[in-house]
N, C-alpha and C positions, 0 to 999 in steps of 0.2 A: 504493500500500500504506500501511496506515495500523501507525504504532508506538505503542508505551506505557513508560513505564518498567519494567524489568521487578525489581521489589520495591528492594530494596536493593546490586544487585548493577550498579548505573552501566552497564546495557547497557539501548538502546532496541531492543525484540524488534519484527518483525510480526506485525500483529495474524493471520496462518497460519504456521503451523509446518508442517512437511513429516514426517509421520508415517513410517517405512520399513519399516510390517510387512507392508505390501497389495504391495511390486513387482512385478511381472508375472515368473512362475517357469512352468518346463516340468520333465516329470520325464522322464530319460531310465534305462533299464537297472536303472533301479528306484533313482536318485541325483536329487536336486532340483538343479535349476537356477536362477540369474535370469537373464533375458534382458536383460543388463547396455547392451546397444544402448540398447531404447527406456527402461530405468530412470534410466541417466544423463542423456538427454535429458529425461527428466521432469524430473529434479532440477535442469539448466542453463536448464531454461524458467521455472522456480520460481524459481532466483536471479534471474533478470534484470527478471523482476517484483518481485525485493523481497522474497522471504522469505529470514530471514536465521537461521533454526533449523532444526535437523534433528535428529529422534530416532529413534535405535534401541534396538538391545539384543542380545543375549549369542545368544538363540538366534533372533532374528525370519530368517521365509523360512529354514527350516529349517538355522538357523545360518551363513546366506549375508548376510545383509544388509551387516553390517560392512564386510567384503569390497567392498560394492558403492558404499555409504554412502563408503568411504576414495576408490575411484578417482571419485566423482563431485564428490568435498571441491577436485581438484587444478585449484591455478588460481584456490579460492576461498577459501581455510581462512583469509584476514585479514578476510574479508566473514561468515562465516557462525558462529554458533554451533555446536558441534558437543556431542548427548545420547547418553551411551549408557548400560546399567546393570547392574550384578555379579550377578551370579545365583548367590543367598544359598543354593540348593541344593545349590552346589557349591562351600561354605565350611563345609569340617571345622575347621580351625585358622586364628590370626592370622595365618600369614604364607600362607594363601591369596588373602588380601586384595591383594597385590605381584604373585602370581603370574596370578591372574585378571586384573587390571588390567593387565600386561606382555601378555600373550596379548590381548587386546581393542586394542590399541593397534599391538600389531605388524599384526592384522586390518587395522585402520583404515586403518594406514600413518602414525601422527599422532606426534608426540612428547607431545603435551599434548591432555588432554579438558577441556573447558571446564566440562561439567555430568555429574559421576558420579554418579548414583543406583543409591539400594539399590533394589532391583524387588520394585515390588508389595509394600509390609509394611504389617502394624498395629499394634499392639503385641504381639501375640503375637513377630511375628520380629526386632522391635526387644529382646524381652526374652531372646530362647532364643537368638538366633543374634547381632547388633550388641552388644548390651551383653555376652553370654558371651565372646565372640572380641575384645571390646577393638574391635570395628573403627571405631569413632568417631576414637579416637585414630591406627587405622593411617591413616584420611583425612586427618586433619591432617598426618599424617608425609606423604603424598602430596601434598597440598595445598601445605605449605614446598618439599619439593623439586621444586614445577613441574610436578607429573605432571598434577595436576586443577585447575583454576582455584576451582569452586565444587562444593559437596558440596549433593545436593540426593536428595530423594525419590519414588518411585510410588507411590501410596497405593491400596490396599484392603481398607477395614474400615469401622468404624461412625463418623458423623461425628465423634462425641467423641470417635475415638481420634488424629484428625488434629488437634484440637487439643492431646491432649496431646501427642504428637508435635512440634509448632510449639512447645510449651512446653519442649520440652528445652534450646532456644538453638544448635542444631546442624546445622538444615538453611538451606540460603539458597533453594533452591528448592521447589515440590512439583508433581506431575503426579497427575491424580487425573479422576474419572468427572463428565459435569455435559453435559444434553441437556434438552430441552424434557421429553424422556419422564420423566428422570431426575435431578429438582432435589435430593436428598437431602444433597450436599453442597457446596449453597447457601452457609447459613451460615458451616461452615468455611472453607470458601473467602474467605469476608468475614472472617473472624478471622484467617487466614494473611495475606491483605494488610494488614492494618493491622499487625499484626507485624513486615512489612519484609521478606516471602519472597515471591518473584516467584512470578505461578497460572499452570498451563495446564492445559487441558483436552483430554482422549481424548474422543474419541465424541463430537463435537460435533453430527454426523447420527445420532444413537445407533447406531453401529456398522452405518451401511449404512441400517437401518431406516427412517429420513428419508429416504433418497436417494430413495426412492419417492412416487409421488401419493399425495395423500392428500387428498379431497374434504373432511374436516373442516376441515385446516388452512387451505387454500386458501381453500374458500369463506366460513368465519367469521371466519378472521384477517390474510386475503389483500390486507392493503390496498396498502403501499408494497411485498412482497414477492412474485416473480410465480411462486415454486415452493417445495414444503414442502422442499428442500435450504437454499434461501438463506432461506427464514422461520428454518428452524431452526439455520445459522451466524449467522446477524444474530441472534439470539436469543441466542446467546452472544455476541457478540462487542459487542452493547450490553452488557451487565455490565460495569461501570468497575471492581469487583473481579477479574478476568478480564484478563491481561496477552494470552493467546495461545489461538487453538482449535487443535489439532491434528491436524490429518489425514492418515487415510492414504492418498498416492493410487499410481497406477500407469498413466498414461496423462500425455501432454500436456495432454488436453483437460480432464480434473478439474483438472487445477494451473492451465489459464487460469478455468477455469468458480470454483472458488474464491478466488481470487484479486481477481477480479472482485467478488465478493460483500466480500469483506477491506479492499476497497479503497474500498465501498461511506462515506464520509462521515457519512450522515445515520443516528444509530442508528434504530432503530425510537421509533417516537414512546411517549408517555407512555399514548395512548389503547391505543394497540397491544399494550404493553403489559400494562394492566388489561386487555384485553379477552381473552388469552392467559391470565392470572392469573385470571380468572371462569369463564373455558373448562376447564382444566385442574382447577380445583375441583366442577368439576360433573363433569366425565369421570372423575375417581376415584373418586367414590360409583359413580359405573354401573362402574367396573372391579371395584373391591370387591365387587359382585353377583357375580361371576365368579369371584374370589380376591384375597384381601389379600396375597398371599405370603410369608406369617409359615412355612411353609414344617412347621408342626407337622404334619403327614402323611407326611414323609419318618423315614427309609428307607422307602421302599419294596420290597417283597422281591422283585418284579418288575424291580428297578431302573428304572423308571420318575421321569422327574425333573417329579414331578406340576404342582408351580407354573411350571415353565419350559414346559410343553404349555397352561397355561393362559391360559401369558402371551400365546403365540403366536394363539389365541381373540381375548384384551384386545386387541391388535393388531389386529385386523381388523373387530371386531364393535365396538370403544368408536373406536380413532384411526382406521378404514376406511384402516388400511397392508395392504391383503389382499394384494397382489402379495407384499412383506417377507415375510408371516403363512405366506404358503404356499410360497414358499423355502424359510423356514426347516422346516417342516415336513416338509419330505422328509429333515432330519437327524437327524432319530430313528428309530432303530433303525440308521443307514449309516454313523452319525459318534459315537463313542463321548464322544465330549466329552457329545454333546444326550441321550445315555442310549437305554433302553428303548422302544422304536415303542408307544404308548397300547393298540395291540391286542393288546399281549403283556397285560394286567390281566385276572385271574381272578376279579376280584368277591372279594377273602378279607375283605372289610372293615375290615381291619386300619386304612387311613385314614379311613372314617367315623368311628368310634371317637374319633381324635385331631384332626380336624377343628373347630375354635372355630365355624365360620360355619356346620355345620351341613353341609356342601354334600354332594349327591347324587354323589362323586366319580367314580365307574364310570361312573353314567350320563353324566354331562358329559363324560367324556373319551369316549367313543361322539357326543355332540354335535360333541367337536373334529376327531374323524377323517369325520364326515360333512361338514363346515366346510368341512375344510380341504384332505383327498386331492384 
């Protein structure tokens, strides 16, 4: 396993993190379960290769993880980082900040959390919810008396809001989005490390989406890497900006199979590279054919979540992830997260209208459902 320093905070992290939102769950009588058997063995195969971080959170595995996260710490909690993060929706007042944290810790079974993070903010909830509620200061009061080691962030917003953010003087850590598919917060990320705030990365396989073949990658970038999983960890994990990828897994075999790839020495080469950076510039003009996702077509009054059907198209027709493309496809209209199924659209044209690119949207989305069912 390979380490790095992770920013300013005197701890050498592995280059995998052990993600804990994917653990292997059953539902019974209509309650979630994890199948704390084979999750703990995940997590003890993981250590013993060398990963020495672990994140969760407040509600991952339908509010189970903690739980499962604490008994798989025991026996390890001198060896291992331990992440988890407040869930800012259930912060009415300052002194929810004590009581959320008390309740997450008793979960844990932990007297002390190494890396508390707020979840998921940009500046919108850094200004309505952290700065109204004082809770910068309740972390430092937590921080003195031993509760949290380091005070750190999940980020989802626009890259400039992470800088301002880093610019407050208040995080030591940040967690934030960053994939072959998805370099947008490249930069910040290179402006967070020089800062002195230790990176990691979610979605390293973009959320599954790499875990799949994908003839483009393989075949035009496939030199030292022998699968689009490991092109697309090693592709993070060369970023010397880039302390940790973190992934979620829930089997033995993904924590060896990653692990392996972590452990991997030689980053990808310099040609590799540029030849990745040529590639992905050309495959965004041909995605833009399809949709820029500037997202000016929504609402929808179908509730259709028109750019996310289209992405799933970009996915199969520009990066040939068809397998991903059409997974995911079956969660529109099943899974109210993914919205509206493309066949519920009545043609009102209400999105050609607001459409910049022009695009034929009814019709293409009749293209995506012939695509992709």
């Amino acid at each position: 396993m390979k380490y790095r320093d992770f920013g300013n905070t005197g701890i050498k992290i592995s280059a995998l993190g052990f993600g804990a939102m994917r653990l292997p769950e059953f539902e019974k009588d209509g309650k979630w379960y994890i199948d704390e058997e084979k999750a703990i063995a995940a997590f003890h195969r993981a250590f013993e290769l060398g990963v020495n971080y672990v994140d969760t959170a407040y509600f991952y595995c339908h509010g189970n993880s903690e739980y499962t996260v604490g008994k798989a710490l025991k026996g390890y909690r001198d060896k291992v980082s331990l992440s988890t993060k407040i869930p800012l929706g259930h912060v009415k007042e300052s002194s929810d900040y004590f009581r959320i944290l008390e309740e997450q810790m008793k979960k844990l079974d932990v007297d002390c959390i190494d890396f508390y993070h707020f979840h998921g903010i940009g500046i919108g909830a850094y200004k309505d919810i952290i700065q109204k509620f004082d809770l910068l200061n309740m972390a430092s009061k937590a921080k003195q008396q031993g509760l949290i080691k380091h005070i750190s962030f999940s980020f989802h917003d626009v890259p400039s809001a992470m800088k301002e953010l880093v610019d407050t003087g208040a995080f030591e850590s940040v967690l934030c989005q960053y994939n072959l598919l998805d370099r947008s917060n490249e930069e910040a990320i290179s402006y967070a490390k020089a800062k002195g705030l230790g990176t990691i990365v979610m979605g390293p396989v973009g959320g599954g989406r790499l875990a799949h073949p994908s003839e483009l990658f393989i075949n035009k970038l496939g030199e030292s890497a022998k699968s689009t999983p490991e092109l697309a960890m090693r592709f993070v994990t060369s970023n010397p900006d880039i302390c940790c990828a973190l992934s979620g897994m829930s089997t033995i075999e993904m924590v060896e199979q990653n692990a392996a790839i972590a452990s991997i020495e030689e980053p990808l080469s310099k040609e590799e590279l540029n030849k990745i950076e040529q590639m992905l510039a050309e495959t965004k003009e041909l995605a833009n054919l399809y949709c820029t996702g500037c997202s000016y077509c929504m609402p929808c009054p179908m509730e259709i979540k028109i750019p996310d059907v289209f992405q799933k198209m970009i996915n199969h027709k520009v990066y040939k992830l068809t397998e991903s493309a059409k997974a995911d496809f079956k969660n529109f209209g099943t899974n109210p997260w993914f919205g509206a199924h493309p066949s519920k659209c009545i043609e009102c044209g209400q999105c050609l209208e607001k459409c910049p690119q022009k695009i034929n949207i009814p019709e293409r989305l009749k293209e995506v459902i012939a695509e992709l069912s």
